[in-house]
mmCIF entry with sequence, helices, sheets and N, C-alpha, C, O atoms, coordinates in Angstrom:
data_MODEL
# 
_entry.id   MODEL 
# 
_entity.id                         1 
_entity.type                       polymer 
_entity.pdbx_number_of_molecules   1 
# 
_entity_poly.entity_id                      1 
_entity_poly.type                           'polypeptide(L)' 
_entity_poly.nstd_linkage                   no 
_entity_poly.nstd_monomer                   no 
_entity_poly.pdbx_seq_one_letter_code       
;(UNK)(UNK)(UNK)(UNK)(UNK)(UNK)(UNK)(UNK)(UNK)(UNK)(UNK)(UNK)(UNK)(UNK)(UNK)(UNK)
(UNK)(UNK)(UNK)(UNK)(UNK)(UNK)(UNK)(UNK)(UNK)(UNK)(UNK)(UNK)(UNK)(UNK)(UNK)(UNK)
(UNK)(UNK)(UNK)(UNK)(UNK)(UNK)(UNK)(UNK)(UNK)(UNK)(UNK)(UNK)(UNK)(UNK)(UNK)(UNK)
(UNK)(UNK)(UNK)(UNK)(UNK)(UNK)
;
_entity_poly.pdbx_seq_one_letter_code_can   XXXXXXXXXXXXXXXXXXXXXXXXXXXXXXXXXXXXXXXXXXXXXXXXXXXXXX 
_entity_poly.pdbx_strand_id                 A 
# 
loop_
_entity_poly_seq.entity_id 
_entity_poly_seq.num 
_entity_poly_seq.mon_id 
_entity_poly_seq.hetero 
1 1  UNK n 
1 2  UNK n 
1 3  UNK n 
1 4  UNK n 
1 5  UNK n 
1 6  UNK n 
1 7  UNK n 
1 8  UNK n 
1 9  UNK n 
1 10 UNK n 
1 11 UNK n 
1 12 UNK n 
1 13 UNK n 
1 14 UNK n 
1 15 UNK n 
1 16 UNK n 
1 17 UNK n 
1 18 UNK n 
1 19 UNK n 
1 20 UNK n 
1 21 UNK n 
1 22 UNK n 
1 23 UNK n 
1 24 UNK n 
1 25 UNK n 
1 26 UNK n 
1 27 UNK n 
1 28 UNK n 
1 29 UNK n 
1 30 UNK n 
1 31 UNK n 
1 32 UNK n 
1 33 UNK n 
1 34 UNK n 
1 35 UNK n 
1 36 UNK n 
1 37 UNK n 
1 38 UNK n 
1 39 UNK n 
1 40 UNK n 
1 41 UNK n 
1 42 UNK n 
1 43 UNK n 
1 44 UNK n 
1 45 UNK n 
1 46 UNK n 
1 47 UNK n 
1 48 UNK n 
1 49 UNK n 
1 50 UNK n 
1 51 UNK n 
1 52 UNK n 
1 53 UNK n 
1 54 UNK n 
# 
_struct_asym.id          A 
_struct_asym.entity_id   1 
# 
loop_
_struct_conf.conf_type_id 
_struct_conf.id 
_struct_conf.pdbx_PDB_helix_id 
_struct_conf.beg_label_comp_id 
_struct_conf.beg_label_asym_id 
_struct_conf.beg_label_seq_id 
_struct_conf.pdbx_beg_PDB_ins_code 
_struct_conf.end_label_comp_id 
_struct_conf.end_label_asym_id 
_struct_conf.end_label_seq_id 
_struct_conf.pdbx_end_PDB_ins_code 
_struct_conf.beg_auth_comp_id 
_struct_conf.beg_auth_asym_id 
_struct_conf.beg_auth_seq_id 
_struct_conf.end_auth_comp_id 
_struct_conf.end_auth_asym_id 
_struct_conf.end_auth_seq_id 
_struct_conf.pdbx_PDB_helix_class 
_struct_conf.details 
_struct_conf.pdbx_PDB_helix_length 
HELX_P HELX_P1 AA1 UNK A 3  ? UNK A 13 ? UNK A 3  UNK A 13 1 ? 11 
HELX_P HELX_P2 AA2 UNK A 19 ? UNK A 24 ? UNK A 19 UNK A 24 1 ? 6  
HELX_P HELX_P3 AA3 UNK A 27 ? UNK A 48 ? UNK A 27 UNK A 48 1 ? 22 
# 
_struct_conf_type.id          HELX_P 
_struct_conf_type.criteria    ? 
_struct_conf_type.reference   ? 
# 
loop_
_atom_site.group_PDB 
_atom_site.id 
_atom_site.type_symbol 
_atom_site.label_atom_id 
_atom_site.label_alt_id 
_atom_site.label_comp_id 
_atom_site.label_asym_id 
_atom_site.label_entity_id 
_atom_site.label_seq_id 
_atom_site.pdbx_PDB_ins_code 
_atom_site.Cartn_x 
_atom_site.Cartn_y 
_atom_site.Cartn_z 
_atom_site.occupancy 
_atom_site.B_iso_or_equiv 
_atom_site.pdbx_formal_charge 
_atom_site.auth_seq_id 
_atom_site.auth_comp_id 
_atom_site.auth_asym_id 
_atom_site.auth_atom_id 
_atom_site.pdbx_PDB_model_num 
ATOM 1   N N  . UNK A 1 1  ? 0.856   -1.175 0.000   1.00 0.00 ? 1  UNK A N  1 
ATOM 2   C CA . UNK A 1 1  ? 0.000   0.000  0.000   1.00 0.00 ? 1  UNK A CA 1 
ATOM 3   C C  . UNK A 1 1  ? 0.899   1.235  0.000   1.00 0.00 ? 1  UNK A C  1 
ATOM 4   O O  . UNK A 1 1  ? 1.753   1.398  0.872   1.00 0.00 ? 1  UNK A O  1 
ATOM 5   N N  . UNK A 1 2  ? 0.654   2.253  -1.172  1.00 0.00 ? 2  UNK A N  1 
ATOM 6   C CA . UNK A 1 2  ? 1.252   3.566  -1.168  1.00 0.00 ? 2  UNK A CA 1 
ATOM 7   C C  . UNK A 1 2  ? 1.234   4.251  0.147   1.00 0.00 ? 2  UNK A C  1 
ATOM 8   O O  . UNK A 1 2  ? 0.367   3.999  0.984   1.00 0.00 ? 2  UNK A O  1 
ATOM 9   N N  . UNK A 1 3  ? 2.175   5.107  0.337   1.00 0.00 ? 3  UNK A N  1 
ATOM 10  C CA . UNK A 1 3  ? 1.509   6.358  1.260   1.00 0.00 ? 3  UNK A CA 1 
ATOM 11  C C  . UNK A 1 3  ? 0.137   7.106  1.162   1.00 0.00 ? 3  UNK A C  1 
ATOM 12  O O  . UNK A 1 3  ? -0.668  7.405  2.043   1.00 0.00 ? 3  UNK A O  1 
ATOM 13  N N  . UNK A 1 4  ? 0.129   7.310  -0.184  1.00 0.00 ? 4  UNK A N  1 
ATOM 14  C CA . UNK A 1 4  ? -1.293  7.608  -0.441  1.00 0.00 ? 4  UNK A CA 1 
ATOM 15  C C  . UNK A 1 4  ? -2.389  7.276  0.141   1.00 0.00 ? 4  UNK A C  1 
ATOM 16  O O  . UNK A 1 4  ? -3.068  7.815  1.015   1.00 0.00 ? 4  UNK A O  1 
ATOM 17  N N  . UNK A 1 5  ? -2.516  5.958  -0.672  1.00 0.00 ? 5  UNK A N  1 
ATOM 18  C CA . UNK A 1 5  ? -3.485  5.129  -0.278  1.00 0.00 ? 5  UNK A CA 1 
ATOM 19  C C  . UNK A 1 5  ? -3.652  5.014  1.532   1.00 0.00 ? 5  UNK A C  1 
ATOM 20  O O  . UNK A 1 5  ? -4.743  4.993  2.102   1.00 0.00 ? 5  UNK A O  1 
ATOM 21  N N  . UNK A 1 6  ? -2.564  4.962  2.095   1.00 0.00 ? 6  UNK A N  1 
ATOM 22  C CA . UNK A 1 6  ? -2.641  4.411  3.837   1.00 0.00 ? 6  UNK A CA 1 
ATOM 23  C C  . UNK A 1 6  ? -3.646  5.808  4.181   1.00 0.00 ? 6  UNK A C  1 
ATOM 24  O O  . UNK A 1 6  ? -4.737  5.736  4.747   1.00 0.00 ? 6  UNK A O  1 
ATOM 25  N N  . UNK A 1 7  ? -3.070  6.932  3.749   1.00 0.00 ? 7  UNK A N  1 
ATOM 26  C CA . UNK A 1 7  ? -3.217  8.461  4.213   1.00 0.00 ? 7  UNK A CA 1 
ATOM 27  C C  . UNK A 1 7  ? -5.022  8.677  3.791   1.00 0.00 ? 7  UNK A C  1 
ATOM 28  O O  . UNK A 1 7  ? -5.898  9.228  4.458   1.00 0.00 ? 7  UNK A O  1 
ATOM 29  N N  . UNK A 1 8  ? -5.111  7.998  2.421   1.00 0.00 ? 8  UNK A N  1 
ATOM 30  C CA . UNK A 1 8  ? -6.725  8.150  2.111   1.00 0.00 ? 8  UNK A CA 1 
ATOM 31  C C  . UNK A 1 8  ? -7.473  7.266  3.200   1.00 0.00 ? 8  UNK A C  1 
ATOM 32  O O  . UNK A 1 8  ? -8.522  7.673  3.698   1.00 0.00 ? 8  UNK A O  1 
ATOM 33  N N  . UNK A 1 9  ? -6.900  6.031  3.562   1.00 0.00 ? 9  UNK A N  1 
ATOM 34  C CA . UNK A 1 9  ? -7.643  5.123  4.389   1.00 0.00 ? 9  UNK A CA 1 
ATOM 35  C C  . UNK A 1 9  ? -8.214  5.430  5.636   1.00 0.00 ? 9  UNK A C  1 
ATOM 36  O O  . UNK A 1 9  ? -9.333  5.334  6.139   1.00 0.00 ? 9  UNK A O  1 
ATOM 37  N N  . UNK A 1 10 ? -6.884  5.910  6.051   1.00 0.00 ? 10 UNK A N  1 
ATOM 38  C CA . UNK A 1 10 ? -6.990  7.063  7.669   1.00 0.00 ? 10 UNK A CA 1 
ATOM 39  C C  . UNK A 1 10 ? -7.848  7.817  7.783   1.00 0.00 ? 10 UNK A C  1 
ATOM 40  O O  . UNK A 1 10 ? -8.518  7.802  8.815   1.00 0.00 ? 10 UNK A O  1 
ATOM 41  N N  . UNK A 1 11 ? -8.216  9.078  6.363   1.00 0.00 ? 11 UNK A N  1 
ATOM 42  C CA . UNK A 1 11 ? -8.654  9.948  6.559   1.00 0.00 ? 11 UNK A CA 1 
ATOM 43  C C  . UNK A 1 11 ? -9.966  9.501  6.656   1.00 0.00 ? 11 UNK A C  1 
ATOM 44  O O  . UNK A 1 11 ? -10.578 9.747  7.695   1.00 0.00 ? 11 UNK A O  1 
ATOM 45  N N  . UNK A 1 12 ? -10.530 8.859  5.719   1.00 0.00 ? 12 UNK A N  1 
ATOM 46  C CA . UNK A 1 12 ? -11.845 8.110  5.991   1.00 0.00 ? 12 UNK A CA 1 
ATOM 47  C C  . UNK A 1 12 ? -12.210 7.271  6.713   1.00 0.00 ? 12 UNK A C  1 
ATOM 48  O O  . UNK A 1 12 ? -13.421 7.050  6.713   1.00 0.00 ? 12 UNK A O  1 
ATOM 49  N N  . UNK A 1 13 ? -11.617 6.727  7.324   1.00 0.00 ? 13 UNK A N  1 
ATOM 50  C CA . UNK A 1 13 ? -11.707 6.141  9.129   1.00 0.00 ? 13 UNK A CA 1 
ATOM 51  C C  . UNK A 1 13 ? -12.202 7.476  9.647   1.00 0.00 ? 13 UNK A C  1 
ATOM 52  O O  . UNK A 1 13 ? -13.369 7.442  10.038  1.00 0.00 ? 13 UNK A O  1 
ATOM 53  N N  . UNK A 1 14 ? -11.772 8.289  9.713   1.00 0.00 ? 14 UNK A N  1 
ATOM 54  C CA . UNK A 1 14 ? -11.911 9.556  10.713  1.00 0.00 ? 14 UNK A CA 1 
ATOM 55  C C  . UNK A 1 14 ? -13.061 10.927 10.143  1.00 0.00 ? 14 UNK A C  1 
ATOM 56  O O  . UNK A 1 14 ? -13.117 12.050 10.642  1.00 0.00 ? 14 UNK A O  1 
ATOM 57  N N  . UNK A 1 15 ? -13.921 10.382 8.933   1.00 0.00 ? 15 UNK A N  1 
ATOM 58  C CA . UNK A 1 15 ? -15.062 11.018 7.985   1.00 0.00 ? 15 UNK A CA 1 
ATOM 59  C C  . UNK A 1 15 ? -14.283 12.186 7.609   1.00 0.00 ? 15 UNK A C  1 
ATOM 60  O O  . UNK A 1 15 ? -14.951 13.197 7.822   1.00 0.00 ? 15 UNK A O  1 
ATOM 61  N N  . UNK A 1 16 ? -12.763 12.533 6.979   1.00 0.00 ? 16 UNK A N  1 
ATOM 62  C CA . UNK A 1 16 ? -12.615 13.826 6.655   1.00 0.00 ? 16 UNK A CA 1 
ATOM 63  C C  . UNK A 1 16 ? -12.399 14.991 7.452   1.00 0.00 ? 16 UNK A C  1 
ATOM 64  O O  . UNK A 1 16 ? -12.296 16.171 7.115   1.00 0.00 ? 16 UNK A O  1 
ATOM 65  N N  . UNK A 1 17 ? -12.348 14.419 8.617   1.00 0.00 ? 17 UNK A N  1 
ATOM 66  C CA . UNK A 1 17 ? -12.598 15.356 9.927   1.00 0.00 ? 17 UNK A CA 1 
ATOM 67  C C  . UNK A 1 17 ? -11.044 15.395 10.874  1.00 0.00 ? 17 UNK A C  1 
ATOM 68  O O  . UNK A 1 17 ? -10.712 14.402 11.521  1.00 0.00 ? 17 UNK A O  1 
ATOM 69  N N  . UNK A 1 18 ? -10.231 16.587 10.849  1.00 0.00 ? 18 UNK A N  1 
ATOM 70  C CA . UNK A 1 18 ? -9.178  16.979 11.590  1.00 0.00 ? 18 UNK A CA 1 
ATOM 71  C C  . UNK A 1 18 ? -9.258  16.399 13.398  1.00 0.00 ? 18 UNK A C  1 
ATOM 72  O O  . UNK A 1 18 ? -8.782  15.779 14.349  1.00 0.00 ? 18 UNK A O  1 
ATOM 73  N N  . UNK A 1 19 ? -10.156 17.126 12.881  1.00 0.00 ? 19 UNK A N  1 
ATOM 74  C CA . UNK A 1 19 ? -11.118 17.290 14.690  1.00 0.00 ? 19 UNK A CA 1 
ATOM 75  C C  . UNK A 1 19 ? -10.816 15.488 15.681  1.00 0.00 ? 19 UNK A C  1 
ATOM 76  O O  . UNK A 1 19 ? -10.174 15.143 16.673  1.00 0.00 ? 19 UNK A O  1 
ATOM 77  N N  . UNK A 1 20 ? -11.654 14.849 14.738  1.00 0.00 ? 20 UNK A N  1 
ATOM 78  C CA . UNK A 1 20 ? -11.678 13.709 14.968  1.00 0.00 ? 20 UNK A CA 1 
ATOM 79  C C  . UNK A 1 20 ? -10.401 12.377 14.584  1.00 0.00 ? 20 UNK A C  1 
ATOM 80  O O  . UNK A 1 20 ? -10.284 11.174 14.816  1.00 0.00 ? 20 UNK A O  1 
ATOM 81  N N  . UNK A 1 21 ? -9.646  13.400 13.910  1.00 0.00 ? 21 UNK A N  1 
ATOM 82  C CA . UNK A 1 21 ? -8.643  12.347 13.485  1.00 0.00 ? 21 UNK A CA 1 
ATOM 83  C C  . UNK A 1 21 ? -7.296  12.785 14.861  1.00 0.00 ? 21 UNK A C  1 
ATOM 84  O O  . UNK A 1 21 ? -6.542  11.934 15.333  1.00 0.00 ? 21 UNK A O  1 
ATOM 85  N N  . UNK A 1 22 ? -7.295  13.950 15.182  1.00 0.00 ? 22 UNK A N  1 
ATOM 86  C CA . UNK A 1 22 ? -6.471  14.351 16.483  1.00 0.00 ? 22 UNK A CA 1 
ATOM 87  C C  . UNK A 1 22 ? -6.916  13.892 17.883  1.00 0.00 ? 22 UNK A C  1 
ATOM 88  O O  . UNK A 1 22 ? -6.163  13.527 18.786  1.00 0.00 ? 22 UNK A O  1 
ATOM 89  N N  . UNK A 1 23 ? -8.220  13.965 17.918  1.00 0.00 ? 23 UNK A N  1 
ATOM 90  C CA . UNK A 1 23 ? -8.791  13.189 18.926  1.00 0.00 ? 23 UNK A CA 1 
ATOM 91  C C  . UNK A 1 23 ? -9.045  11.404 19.451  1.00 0.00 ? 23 UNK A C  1 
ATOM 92  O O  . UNK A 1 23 ? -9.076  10.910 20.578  1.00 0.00 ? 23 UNK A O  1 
ATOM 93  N N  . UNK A 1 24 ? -9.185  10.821 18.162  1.00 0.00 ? 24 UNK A N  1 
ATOM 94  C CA . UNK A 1 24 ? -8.971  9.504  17.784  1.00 0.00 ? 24 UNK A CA 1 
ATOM 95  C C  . UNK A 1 24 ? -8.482  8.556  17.359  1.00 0.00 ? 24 UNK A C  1 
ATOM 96  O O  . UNK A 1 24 ? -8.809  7.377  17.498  1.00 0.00 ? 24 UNK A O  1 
ATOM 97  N N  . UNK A 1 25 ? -7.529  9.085  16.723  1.00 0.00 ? 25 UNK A N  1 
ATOM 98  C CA . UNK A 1 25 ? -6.560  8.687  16.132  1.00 0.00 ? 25 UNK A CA 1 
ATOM 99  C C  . UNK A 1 25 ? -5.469  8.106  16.782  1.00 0.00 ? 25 UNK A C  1 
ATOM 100 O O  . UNK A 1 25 ? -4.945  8.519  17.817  1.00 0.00 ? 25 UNK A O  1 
ATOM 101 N N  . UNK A 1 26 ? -5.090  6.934  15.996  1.00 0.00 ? 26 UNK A N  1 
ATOM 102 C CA . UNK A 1 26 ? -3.453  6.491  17.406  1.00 0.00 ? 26 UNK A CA 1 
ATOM 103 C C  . UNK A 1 26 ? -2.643  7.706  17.047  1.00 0.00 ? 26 UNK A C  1 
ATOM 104 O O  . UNK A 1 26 ? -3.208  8.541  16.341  1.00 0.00 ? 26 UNK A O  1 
ATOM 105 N N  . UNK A 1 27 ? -1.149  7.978  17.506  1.00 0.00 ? 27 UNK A N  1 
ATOM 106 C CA . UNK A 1 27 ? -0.678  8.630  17.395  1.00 0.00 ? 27 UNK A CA 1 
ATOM 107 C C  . UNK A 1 27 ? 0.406   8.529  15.750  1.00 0.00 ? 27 UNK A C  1 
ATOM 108 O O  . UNK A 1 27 ? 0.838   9.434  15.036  1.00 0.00 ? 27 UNK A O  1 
ATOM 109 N N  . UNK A 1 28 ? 0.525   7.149  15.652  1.00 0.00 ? 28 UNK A N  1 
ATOM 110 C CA . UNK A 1 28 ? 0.877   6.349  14.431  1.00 0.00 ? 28 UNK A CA 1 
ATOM 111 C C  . UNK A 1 28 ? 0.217   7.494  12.819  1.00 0.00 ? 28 UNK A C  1 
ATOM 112 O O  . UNK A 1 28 ? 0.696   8.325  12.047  1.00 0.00 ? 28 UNK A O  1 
ATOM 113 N N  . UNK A 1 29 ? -1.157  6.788  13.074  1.00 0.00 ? 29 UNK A N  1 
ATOM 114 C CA . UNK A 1 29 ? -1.833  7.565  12.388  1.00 0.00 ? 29 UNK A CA 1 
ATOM 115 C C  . UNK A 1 29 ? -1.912  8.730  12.075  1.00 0.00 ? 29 UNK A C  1 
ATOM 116 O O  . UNK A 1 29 ? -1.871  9.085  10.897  1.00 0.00 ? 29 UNK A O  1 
ATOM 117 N N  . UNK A 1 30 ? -2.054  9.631  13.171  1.00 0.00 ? 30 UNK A N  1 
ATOM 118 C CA . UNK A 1 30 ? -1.776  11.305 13.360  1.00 0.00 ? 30 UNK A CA 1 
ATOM 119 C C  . UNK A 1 30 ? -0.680  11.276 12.565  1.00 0.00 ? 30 UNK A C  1 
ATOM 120 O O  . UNK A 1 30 ? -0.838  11.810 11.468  1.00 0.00 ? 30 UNK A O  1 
ATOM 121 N N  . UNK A 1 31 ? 0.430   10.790 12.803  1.00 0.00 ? 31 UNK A N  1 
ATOM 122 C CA . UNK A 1 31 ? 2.098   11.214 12.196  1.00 0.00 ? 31 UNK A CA 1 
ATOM 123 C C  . UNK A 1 31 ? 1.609   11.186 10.643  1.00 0.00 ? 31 UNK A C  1 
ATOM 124 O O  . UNK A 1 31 ? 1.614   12.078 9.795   1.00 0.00 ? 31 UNK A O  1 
ATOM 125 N N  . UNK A 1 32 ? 1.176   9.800  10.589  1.00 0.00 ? 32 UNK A N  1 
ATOM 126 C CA . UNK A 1 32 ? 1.697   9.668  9.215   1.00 0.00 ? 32 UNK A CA 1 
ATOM 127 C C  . UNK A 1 32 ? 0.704   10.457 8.127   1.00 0.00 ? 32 UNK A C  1 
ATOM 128 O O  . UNK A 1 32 ? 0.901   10.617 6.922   1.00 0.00 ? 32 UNK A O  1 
ATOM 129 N N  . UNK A 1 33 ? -0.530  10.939 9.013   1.00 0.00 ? 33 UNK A N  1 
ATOM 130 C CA . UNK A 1 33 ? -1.624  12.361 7.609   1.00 0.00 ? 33 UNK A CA 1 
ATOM 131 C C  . UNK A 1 33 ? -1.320  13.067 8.032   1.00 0.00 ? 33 UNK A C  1 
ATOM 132 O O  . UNK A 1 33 ? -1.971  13.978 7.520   1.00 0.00 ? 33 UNK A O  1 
ATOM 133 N N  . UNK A 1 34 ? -0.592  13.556 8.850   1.00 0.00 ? 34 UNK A N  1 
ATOM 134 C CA . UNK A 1 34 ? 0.172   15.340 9.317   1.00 0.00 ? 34 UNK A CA 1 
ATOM 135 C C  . UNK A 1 34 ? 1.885   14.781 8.428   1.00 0.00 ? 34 UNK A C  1 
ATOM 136 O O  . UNK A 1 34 ? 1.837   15.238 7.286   1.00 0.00 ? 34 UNK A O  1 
ATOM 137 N N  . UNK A 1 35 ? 2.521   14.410 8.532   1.00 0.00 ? 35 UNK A N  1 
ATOM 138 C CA . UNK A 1 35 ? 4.117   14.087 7.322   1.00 0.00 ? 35 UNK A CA 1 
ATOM 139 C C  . UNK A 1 35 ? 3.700   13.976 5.920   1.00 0.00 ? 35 UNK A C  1 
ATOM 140 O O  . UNK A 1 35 ? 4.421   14.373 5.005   1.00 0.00 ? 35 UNK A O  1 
ATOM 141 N N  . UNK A 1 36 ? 2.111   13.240 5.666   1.00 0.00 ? 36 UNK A N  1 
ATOM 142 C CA . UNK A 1 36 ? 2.103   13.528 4.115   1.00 0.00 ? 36 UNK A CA 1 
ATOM 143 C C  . UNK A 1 36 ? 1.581   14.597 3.517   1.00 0.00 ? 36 UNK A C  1 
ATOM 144 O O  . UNK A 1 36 ? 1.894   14.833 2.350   1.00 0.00 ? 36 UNK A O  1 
ATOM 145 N N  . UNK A 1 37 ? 0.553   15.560 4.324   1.00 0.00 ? 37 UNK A N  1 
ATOM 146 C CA . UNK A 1 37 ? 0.471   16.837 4.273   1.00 0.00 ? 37 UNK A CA 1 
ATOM 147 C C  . UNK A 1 37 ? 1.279   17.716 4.406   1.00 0.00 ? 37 UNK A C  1 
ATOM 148 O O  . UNK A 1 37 ? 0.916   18.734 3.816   1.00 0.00 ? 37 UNK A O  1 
ATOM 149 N N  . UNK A 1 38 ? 2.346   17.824 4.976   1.00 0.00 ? 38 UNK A N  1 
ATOM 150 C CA . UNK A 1 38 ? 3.376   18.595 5.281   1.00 0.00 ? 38 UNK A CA 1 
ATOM 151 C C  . UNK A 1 38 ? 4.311   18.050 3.935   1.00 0.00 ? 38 UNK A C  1 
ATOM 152 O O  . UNK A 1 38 ? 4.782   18.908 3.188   1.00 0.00 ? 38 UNK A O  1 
ATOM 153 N N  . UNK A 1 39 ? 4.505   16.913 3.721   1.00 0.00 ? 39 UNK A N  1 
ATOM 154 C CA . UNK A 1 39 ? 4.924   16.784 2.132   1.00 0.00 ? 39 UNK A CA 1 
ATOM 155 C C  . UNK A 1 39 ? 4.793   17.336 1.056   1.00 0.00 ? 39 UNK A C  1 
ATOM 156 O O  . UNK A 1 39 ? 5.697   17.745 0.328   1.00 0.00 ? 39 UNK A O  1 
ATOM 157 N N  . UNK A 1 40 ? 3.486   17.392 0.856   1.00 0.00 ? 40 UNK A N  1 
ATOM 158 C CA . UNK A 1 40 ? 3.074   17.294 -0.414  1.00 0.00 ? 40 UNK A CA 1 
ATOM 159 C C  . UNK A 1 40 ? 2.749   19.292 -0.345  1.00 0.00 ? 40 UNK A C  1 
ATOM 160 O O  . UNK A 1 40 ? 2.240   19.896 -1.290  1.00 0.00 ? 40 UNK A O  1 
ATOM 161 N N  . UNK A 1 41 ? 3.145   19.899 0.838   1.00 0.00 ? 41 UNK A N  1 
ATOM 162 C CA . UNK A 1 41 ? 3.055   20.883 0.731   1.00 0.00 ? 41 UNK A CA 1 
ATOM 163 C C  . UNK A 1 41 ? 3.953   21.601 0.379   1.00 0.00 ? 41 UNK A C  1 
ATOM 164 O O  . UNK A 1 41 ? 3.907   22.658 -0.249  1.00 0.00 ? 41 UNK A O  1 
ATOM 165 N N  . UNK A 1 42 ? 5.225   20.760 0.977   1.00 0.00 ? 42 UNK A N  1 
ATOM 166 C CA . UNK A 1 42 ? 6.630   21.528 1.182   1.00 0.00 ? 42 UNK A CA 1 
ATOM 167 C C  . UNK A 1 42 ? 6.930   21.189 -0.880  1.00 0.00 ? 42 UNK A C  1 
ATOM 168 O O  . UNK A 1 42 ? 7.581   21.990 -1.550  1.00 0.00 ? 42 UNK A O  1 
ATOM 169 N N  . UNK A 1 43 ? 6.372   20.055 -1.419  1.00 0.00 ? 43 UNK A N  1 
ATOM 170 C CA . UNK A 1 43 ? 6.649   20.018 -2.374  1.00 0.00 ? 43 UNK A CA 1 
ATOM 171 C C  . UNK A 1 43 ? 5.592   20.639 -3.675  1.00 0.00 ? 43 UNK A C  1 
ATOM 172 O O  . UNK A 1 43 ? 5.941   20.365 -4.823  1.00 0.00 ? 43 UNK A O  1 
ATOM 173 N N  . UNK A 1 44 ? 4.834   21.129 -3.557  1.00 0.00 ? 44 UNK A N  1 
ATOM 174 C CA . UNK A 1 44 ? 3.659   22.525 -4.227  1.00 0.00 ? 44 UNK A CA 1 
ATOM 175 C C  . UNK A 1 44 ? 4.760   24.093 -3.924  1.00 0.00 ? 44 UNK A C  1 
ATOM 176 O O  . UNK A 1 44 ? 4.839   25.017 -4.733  1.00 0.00 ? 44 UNK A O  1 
ATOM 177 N N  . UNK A 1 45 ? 5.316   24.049 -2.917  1.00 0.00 ? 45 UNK A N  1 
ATOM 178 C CA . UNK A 1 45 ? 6.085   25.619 -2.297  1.00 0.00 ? 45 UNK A CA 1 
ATOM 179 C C  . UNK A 1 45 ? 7.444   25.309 -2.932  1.00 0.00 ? 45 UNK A C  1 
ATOM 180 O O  . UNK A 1 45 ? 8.182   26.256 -3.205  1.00 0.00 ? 45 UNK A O  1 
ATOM 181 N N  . UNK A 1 46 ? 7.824   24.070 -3.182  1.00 0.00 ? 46 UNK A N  1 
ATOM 182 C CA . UNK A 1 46 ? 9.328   23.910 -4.177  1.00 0.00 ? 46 UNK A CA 1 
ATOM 183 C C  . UNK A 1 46 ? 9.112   24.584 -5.648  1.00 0.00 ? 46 UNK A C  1 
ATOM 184 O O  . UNK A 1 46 ? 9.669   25.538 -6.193  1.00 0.00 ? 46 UNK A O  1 
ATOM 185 N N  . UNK A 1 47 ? 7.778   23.442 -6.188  1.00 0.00 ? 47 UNK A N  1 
ATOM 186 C CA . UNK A 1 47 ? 7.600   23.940 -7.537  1.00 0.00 ? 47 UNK A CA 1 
ATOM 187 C C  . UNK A 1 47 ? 7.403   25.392 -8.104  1.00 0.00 ? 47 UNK A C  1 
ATOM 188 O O  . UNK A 1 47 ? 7.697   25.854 -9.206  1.00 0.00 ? 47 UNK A O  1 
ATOM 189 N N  . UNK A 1 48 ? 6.725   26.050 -6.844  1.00 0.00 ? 48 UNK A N  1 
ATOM 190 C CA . UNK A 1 48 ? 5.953   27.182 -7.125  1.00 0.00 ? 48 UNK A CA 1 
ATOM 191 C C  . UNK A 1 48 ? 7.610   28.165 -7.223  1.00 0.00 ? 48 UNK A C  1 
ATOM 192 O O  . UNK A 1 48 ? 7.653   29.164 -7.941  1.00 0.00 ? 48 UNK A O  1 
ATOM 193 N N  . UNK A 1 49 ? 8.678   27.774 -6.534  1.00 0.00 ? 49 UNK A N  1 
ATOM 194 C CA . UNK A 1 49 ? 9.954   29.074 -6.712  1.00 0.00 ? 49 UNK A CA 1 
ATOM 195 C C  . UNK A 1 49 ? 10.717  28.575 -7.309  1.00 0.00 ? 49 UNK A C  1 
ATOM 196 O O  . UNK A 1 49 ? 11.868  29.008 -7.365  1.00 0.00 ? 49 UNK A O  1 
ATOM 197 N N  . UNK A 1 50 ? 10.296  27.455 -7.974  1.00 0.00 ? 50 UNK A N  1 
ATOM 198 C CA . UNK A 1 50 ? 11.371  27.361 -9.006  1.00 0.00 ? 50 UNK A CA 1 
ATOM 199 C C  . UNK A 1 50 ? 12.487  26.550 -8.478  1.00 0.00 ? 50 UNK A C  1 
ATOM 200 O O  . UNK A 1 50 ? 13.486  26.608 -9.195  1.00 0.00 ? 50 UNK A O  1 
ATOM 201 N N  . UNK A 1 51 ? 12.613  25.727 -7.308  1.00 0.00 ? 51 UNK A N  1 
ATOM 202 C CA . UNK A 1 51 ? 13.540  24.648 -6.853  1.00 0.00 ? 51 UNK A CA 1 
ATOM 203 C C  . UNK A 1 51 ? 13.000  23.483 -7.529  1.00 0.00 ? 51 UNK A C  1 
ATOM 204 O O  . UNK A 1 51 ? 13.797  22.655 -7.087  1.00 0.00 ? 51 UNK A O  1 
ATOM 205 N N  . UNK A 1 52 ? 12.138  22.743 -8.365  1.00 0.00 ? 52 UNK A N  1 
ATOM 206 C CA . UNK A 1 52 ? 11.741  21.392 -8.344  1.00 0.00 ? 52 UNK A CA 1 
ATOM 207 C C  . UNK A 1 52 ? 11.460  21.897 -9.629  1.00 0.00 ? 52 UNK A C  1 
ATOM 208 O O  . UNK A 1 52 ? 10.871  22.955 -9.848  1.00 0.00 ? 52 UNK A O  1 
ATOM 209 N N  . UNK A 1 53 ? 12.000  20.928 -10.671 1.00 0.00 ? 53 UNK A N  1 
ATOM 210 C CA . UNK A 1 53 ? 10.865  21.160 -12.157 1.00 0.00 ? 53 UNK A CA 1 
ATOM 211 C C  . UNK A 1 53 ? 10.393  19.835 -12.805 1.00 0.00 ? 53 UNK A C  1 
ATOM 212 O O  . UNK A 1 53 ? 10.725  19.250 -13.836 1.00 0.00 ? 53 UNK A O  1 
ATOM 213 N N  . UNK A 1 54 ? 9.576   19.599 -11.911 1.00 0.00 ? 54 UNK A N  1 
ATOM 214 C CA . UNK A 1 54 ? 8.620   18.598 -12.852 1.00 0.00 ? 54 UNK A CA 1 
ATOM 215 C C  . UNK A 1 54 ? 7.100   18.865 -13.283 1.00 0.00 ? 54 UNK A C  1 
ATOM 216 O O  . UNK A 1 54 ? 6.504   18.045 -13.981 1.00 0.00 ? 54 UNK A O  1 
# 
């Protein structure tokens, strides 16, 4: 299973909901949809200045 995929699984365990995924969530879980958000952000803010060109 991708990161993706684990990160989609989680989130819908938890209906889409922050709230409920900080509150319910193991801590496992928490890490790993807060590191792929923080990913996929840090890598949108690469492309956007011109460090990353794909």
């Amino acid at each position: 299973m991708t990161e993706k995929e684990q990160v989609k699984k989680i989130v819908k365990k938890y209906n889409k909901s922050i709230a409920d995924l900080s509150e319910n969530a193991s801590a496992k879980e928490f890490k790993t949809v807060i590191k792929y958000v923080a990913d996929q952000a840090n890598e949108k803010q690469r492309k956007l200045v011109g460090l990353d060109k794909e």
